[in-house]
C-alpha positions as a printed NumPy array, in Angstrom:
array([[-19.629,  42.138,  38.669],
       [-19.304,  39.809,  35.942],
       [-21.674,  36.829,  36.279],
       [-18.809,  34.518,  34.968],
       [-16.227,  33.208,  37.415],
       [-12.507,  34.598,  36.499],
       [ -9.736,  32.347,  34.595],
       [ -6.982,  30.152,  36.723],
       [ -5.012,  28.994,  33.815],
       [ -3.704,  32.079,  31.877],
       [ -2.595,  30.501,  28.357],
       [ -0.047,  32.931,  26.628],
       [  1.335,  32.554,  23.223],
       [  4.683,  33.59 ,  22.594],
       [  7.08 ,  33.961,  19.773],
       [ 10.471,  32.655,  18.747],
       [ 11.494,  35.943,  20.413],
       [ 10.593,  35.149,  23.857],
       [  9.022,  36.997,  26.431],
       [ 10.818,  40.158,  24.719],
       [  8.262,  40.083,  22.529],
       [  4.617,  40.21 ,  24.721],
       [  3.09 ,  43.287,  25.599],
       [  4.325,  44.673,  28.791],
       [  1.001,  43.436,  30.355],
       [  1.012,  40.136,  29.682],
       [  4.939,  39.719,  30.236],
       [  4.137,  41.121,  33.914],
       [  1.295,  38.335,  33.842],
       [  3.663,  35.633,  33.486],
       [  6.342,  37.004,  35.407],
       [  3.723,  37.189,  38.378],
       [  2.121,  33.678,  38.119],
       [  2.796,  31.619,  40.902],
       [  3.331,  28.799,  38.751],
       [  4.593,  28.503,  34.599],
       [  3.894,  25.465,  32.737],
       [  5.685,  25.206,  29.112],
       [  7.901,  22.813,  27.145],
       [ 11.474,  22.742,  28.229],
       [ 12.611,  25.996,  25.275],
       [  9.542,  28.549,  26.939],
       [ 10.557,  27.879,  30.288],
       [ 14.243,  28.598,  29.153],
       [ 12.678,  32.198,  28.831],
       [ 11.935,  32.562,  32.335],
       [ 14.267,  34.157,  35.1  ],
       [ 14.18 ,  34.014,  38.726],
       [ 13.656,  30.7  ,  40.903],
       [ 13.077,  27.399,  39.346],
       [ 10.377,  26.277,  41.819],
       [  7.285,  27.531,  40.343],
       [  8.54 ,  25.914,  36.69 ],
       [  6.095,  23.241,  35.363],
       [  7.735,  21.164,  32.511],
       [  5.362,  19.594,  30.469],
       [  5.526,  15.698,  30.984],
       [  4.859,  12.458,  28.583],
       [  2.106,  11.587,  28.918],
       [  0.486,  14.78 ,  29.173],
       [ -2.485,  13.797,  31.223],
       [  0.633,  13.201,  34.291],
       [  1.359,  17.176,  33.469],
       [ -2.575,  18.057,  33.653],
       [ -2.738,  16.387,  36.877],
       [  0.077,  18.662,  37.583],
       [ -1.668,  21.755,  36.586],
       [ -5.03 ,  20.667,  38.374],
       [ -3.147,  20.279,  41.791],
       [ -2.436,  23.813,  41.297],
       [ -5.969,  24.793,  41.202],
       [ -6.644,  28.009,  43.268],
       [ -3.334,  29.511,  42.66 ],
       [ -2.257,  31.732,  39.05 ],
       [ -1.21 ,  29.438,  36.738],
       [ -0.013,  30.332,  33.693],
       [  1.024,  28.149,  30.567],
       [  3.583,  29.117,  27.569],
       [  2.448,  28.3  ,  24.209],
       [  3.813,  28.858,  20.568],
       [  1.845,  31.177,  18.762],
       [ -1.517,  31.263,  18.819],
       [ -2.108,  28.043,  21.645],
       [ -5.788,  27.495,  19.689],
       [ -4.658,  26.611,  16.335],
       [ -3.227,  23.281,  16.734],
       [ -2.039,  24.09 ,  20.153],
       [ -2.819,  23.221,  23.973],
       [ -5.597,  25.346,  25.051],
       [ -8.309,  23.02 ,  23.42 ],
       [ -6.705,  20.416,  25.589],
       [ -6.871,  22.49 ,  28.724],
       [-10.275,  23.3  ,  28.342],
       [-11.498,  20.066,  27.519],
       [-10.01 ,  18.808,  30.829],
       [-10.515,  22.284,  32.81 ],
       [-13.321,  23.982,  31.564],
       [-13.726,  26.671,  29.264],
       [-14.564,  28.978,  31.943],
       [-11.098,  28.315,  33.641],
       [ -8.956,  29.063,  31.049],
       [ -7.996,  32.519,  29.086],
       [ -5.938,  32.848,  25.905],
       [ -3.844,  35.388,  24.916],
       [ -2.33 ,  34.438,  21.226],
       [  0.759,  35.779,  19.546],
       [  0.528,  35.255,  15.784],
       [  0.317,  31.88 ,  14.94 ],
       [  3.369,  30.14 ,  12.406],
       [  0.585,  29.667,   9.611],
       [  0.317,  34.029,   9.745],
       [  3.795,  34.265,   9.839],
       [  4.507,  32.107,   7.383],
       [  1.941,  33.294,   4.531],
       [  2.821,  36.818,   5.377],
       [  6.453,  35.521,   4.293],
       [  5.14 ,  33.954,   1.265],
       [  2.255,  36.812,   0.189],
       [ -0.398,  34.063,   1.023],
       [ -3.749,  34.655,   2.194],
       [ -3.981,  32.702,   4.989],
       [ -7.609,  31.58 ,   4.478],
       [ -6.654,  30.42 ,   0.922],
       [ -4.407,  27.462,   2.252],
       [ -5.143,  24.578,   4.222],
       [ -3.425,  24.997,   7.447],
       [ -2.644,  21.566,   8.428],
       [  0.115,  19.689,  11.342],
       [  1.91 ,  17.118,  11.361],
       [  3.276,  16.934,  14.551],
       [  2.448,  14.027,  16.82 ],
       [  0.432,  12.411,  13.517],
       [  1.129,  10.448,  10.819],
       [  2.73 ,  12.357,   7.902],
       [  0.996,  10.05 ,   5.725],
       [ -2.055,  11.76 ,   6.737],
       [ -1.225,  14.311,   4.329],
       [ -2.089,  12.36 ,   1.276],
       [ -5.867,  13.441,   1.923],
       [ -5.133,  17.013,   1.178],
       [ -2.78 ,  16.705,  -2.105],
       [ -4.97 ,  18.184,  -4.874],
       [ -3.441,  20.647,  -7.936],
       [ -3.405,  24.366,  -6.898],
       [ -4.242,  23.798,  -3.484],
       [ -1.567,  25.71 ,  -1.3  ],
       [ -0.887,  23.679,   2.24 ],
       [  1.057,  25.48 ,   5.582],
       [  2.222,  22.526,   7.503],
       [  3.482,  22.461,  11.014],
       [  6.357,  19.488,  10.983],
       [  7.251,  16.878,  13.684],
       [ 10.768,  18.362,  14.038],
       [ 14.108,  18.603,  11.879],
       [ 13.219,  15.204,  10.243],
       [  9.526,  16.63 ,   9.088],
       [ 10.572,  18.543,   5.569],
       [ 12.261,  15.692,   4.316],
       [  9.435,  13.244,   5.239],
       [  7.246,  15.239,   3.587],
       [  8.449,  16.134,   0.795],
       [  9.278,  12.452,   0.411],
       [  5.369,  11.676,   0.293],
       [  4.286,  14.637,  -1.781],
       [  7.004,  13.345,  -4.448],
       [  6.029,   9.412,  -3.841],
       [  2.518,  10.612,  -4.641],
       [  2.792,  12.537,  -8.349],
       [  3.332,  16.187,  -7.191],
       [  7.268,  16.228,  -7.716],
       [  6.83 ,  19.399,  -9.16 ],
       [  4.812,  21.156,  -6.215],
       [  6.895,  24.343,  -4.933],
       [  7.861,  23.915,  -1.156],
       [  9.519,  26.04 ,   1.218],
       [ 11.086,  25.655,   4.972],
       [ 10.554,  28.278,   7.062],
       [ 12.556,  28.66 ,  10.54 ],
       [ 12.491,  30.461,  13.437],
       [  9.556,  32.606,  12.19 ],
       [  9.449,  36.192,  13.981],
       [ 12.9  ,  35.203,  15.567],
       [ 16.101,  36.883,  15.317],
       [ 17.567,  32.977,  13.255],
       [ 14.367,  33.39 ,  10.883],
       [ 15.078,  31.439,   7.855],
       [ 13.544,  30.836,   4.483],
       [ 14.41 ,  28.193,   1.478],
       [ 12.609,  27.726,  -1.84 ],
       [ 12.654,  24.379,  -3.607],
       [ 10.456,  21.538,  -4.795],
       [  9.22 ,  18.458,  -4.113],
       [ 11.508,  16.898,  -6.415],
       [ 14.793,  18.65 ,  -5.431],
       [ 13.897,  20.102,  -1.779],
       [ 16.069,  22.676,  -0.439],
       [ 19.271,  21.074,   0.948],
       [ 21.195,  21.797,   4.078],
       [ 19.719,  20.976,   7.846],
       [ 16.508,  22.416,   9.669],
       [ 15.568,  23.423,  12.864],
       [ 13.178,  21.719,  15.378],
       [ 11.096,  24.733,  15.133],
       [  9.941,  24.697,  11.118],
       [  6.85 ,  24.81 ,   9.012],
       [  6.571,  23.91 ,   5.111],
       [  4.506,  25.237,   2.718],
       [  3.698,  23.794,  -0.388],
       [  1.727,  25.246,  -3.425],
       [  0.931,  21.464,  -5.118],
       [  1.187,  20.393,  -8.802],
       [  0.523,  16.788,  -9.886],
       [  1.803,  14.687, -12.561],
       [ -0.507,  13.998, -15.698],
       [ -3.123,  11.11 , -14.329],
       [ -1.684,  11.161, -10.722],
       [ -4.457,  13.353,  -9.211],
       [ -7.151,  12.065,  -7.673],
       [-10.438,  13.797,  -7.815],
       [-12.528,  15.021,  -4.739],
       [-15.704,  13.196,  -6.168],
       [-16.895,  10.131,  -4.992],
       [-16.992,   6.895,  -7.564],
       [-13.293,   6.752,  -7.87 ],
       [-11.65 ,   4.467, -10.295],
       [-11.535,   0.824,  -9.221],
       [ -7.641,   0.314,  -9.737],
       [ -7.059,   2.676,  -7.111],
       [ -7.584,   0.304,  -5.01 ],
       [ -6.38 ,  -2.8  ,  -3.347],
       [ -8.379,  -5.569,  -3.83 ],
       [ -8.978,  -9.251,  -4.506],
       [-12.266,  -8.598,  -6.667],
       [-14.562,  -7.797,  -3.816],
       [-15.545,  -4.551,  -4.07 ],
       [-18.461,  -2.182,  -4.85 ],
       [-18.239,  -0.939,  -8.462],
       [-17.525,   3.068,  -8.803],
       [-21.039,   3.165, -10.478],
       [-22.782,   1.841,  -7.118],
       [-20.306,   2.97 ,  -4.991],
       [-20.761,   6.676,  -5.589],
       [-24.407,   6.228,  -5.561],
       [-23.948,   3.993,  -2.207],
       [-21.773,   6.876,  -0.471],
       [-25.026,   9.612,  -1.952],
       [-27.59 ,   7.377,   0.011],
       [-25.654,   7.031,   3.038],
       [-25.356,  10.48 ,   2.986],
       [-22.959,  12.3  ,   6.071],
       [-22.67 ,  14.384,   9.081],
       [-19.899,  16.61 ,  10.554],
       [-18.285,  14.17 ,  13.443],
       [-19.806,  11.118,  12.421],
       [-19.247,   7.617,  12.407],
       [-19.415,   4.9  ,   9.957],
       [-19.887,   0.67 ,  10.438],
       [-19.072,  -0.588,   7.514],
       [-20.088,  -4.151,   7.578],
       [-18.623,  -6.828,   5.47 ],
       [-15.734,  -4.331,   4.195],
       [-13.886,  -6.004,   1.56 ],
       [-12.018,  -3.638,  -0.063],
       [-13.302,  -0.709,   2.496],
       [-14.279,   1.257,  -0.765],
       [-17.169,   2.381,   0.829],
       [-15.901,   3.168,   3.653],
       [-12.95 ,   5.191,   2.172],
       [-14.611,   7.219,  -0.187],
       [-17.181,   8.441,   2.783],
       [-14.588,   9.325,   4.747],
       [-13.349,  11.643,   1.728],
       [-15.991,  13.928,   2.642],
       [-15.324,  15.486,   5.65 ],
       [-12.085,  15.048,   8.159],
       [-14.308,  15.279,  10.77 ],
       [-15.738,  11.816,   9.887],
       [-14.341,   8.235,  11.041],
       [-15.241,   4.703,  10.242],
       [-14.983,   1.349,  11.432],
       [-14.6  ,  -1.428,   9.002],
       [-15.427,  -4.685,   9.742],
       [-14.382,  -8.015,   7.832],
       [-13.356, -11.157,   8.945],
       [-10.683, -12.235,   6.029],
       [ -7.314, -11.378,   6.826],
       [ -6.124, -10.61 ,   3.378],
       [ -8.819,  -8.485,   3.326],
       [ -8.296,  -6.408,   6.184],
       [ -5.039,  -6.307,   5.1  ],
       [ -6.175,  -4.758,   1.352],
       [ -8.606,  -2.219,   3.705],
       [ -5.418,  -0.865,   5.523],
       [ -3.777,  -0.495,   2.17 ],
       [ -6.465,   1.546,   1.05 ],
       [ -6.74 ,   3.643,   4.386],
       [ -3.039,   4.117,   3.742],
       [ -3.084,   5.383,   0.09 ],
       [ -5.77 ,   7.86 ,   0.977],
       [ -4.168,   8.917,   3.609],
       [ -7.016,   7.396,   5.908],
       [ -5.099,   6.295,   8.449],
       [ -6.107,   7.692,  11.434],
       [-10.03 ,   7.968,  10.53 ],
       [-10.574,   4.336,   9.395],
       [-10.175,   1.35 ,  12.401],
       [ -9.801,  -1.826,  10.568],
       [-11.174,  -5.076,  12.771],
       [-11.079,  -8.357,  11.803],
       [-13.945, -10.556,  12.659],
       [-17.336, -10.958,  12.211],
       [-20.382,  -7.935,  13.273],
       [-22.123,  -7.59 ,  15.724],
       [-19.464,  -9.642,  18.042],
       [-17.191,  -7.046,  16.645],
       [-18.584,  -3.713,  16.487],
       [-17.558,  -1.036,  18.829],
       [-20.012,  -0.247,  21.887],
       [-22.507,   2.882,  20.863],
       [-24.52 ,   3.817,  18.043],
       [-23.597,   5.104,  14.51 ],
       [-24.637,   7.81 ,  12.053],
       [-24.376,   5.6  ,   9.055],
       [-24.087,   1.79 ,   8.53 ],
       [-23.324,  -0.074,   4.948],
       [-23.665,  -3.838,   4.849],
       [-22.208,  -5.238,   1.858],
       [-21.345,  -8.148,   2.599],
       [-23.96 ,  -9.53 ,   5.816],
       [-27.185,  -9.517,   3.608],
       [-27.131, -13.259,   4.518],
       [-28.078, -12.538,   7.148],
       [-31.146, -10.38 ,   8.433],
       [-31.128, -10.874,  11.649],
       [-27.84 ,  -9.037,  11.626],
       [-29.424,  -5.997,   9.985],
       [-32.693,  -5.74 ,  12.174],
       [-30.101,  -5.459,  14.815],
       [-28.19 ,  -2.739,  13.372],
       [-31.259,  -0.906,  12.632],
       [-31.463,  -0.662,  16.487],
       [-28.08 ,   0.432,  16.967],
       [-28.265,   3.57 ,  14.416],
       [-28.726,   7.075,  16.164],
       [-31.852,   9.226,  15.598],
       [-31.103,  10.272,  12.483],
       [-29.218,   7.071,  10.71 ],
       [-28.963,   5.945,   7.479],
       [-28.15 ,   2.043,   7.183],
       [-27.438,   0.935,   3.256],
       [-27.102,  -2.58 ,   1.845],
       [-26.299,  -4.026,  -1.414],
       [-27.038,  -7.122,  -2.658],
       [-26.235,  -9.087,  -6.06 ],
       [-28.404, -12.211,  -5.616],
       [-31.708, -13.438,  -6.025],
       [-31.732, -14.82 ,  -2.211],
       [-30.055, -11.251,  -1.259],
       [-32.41 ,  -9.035,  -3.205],
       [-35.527, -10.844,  -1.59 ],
       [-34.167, -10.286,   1.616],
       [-33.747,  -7.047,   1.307],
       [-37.272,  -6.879,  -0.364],
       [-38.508,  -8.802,   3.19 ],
       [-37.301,  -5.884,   5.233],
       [-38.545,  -3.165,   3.006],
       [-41.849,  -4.803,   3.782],
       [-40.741,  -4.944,   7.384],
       [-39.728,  -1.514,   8.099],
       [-40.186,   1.051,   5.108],
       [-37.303,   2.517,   3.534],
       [-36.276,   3.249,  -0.474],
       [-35.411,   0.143,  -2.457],
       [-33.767,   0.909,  -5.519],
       [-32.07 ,  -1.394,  -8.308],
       [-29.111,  -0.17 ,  -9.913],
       [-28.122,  -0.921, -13.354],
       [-24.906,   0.287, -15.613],
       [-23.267,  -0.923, -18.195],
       [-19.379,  -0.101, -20.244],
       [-18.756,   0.061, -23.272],
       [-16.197,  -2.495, -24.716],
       [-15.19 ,  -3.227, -28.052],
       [-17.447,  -5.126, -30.019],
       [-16.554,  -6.106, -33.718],
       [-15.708,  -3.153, -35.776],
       [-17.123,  -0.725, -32.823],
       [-18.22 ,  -0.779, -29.333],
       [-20.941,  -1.571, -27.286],
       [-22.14 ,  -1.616, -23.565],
       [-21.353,  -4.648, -21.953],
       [-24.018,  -4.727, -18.375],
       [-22.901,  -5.056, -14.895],
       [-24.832,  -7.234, -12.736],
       [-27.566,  -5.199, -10.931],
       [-27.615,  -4.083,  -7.338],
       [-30.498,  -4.023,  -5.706],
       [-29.917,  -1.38 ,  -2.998],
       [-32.482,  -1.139,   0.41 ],
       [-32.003,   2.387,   2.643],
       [-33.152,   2.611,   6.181],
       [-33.529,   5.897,   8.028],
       [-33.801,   5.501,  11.664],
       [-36.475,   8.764,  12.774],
       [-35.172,  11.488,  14.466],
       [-36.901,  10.835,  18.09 ],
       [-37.066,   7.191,  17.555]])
């Protein structure tokens, strides 16, 4: 007797041919649940009374509340494709349990759809852009790098190759792809630049293999070019900022505070690393704020960075966080002692400073609590007479803090 207790919530994948298409076993599975819960094209698959039919509902928590009402009884749920890739069963068993719920995946659209194309799957990024913003996207666009894309609907092609083109990769190849694995399957070949005309299907995914424009692609690297951002003159030079984002240093899943954001440079180029990791900047100029959304937006940032305008600690979010940056509250010690406190086990908290009264600050709590101190100096070369030389940048004098693990 297994030791586990057995699944409720059968989740079945299924195809754009329908039931037709399962397994005689798991076809007789859904056919004997005593209740189906799908969107409104799976339960179109179903015969027989319409009683035991669960639509999904908006919001879907109102449709999990359905679903947990049904506990006891076999419950199964219609998914496209392979319902863990993008799909519902992470939702179900974050709410359920992983114990309550089974999958049974169908090939997934990203399979299909590199099978079409003779793509390895695990040599694109499989990505979706349904329910998100399709600026999102912009975070991925790199040359060579092949993308499979689940879309929002008929509208999602367009949109994105709209944004590919608006960012330098005219050129990338794209395709639609249709009804994948159905009997309407459909397949069109274009660009970015001149997409494939005629209308598409709810049901589509794109694939794009990119290629940028001479000097439109940005590099993966930290210590990006300043004029890729929006600013007013406040922000952290590429020199320092790429060794700011090395000293803060990053976790899968974490969170950033970045204090005093200006520009959000910091902040942006941290999130780069990982699109597991999120950020909350914090500045209390409008205009600013405004140029830190910009930047979120142009890196395709969107939903990882939370912009609020005000002043820290009043407005910090409740919690701890992996990594803190204060560039612009070294006025202010008292502020930092009390971020120290709010770090995890584990944090890093960076600030800058420019001044005399900033550096000895930052001195007086290297005293205080320990930590690397380190002064930063770079200069550019510039033309100078008949030749060039190197013209310095003010120095940064740049204080670490690493909260112990345990403490």
């Amino acid at each position: 007797m297994s030791p586990f207790p057995e699944p409720w919530i059968e989740v079945v994948g299924v195809g754009c041919d329908g039931l037709e298409g399962l397994p005689p076993a798991l076809r007789a599975l859904v056919e004997g649940a005593e209740a189906v819960v799908g969107g409104a094209r799976h339960l179109a698959f179903l015969e027989g009374p319409a009683g035991r039919r669960v639509p999904w509902r908006s919001p879907l928590d109102d449709t999990l509340g359905d679903i947990a009402a049904l506990r006891g009884r076999r419950v199964a749920v219609l998914a496209t494709g392979d319902p863990s890739w993008f799909g519902v069963a992470r939702l179900l068993r974050r709410r359920f349990g992983a114990e309550a719920v089974r999958v049974h995946p169908s090939p997934s659209a990203f399979q299909l759809a590199a099978a079409r194309l003779g793509w390895a799957v695990e040599e694109a990024l499989t990505l979706t852009a349904h329910g998100r913003p399709v600026g999102n996207l912009r975070r991925h666009l790199a040359p060579g790098r092949r993308l499979l894309v689940l879309t929002g609907g008929s509208e999602g092609p367009a949109e994105i190759a709209a944004l590919v083109r608006e960012s330098g990769y005219g050129a990338s190849e794209f395709w639609v792809l249709e009804q994948l694995g159905g009997p309407e399957e459909r397949l069109r070949h274009g660009t970015c630049a001149l997409p494939p005309e005629g209308g598409t299907g709810a049901l589509n995914l794109v694939a794009l293999h990119l290629r940028a424009a001479p000097g439109r692609a940005v590099g993966l690297a930290p210590g990006l070019d300043d004029g890729l951002f929006a600013h007013d003159g406040q922000i952290t030079k590429r020199e320092v900022r790429a060794l700011t984002v090395a000293a803060l240093g990053a976790f899968p899943g974490e969170t950033l505070w970045d204090v005093g954001a200006g520009s959000g440079s910091v902040a942006v180029e941290w999130l780069r690393i990982d699109p597991t990791l999120r950020a909350v900047a914090v500045e209390r100029r409008g205009d600013r704020c405004a140029n830190v959304r910009a930047n979120a937006e142009r890196f395709g940032l969107e939903d990882s960075l939370r912009v609020v305008e005000g002043e820290a600690p009043e407005a910090l979010p409740e919690g701890r966080a992996g990594a803190v940056f204060v560039g612009g509250g070294v006025a202010r010690p008292s502020l930092i002692e009390g971020l120290i406190d709010r770090l995890r086990p584990g944090g890093r908290l960076v600030a800058n400073a420019v001044t005399l009264a900033g550096e000895a600050r930052l001195l007086a709590l290297h005293a205080r609590f320990g930590g690397d101190l380190t002064r930063i100096e770079a200069g550019r070369a510039a033309p100078l007479g008949d030749g060039h030389g190197f013209v310095p940048m003010r120095p940064v004098t740049q204080w670490r803090h690493l909260r112990p693990e345990g403490a």
